[in-house]
N, C-alpha and C positions, 0 to 999 in steps of 0.2 A: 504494500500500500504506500502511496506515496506522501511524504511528510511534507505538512508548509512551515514546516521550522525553517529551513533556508530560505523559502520565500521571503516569512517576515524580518529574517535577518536582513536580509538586500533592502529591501523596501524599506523598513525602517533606518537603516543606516540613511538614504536619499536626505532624512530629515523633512521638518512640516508634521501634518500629524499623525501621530501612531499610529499604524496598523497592527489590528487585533483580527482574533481568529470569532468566528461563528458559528455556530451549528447551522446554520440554516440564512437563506435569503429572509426570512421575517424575522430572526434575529437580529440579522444584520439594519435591517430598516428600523430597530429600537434603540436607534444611538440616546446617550443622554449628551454629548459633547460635539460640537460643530466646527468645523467639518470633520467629518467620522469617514474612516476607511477601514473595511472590512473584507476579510479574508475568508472566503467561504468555499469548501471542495464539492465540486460536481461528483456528475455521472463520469463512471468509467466506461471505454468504451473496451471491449474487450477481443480481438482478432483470434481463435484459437486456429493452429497451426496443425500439420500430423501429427499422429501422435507416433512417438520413436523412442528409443534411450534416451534422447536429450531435448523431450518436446517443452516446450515452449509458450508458449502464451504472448503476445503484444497487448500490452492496455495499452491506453489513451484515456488521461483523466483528464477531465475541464476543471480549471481552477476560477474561479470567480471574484471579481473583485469591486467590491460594494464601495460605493463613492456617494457618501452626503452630504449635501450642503443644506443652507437653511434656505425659504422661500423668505425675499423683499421686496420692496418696493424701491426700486433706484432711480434716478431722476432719468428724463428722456434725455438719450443721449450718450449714456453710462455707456462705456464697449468695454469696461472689466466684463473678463469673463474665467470668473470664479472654479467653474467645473474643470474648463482647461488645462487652468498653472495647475491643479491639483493633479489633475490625468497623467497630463505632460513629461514628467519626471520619471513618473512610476512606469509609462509603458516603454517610455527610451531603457530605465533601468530591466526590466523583464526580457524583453521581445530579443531574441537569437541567444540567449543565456543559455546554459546548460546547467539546470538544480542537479546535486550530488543526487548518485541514484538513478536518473535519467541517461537514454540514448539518445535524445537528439533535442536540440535547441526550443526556445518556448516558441509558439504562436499565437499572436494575437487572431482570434475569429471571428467577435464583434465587439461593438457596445452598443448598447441601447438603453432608455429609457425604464427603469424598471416597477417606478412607480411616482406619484406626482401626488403627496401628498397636501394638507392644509398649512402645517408648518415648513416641509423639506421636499425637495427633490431627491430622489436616488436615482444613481446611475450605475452598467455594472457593465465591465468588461470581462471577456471568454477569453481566459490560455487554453490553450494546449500541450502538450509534452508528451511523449512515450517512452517506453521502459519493456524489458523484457521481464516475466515473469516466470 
């Protein structure tokens, strides 16, 4: 199974704010602290191989990564754009990296919008990475 201990290592090394682990995307959308970045492990995907004396397995786990800010009101005109600086950092740091444990470098798959709540926005980018098993 693949560990986000060196995720959070990297990531938090970047600086700005902590990234914490979650059980879960609705976890992760119960920040108490703004802006909240959170660490959340997907689906594996899992390739199984022949079977032989030295069969194998490919996973492919999505790691997820939760990104909140607070909703405001900013005057017209305002082009800070909050979600970005904060993105910014973290997918230059991730994207072609290789976590210990891993065969082949991260990929970013998407982000999107993952919820639009009354006080926060959440946002949440897909890695990917594989490993043999």
């Amino acid at each position: 199974m693949l560990s986000l201990t060196p995720w959070l290592e990297r990531l938090n090394a970047l600086g700005g704010p902590v990234v914490q682990l979650a059980a879960d995307v609705d976890a992760a959308q119960s920040a108490k602290e703004w802006p909240s970045r959170m660490l959340v492990l997907g689906r594996d995907t899992v390739t199984h191989h022949d079977m032989s004396n030295g069969a194998t397995h490919l996973v492919k786990p999505e790691v997820l990564l939760v990104t909140g800010i607070q909703r405001i009101n900013l005057p017209l005109g305002n082009t800070d754009d909050e979600l970005t600086l904060l993105r910014k950092p973290m997918l230059d740091g991730l994207i072609n990296w290789v976590p210990e444990g891993c065969d082949s470098a991260i990929k970013w798959q998407r982000g999107q919008i993952l919820a639009l709540k009354p006080h926060a926005l959440f946002w949440v980018d897909v890695f990917t990475t594989e490993y043999r098993w």
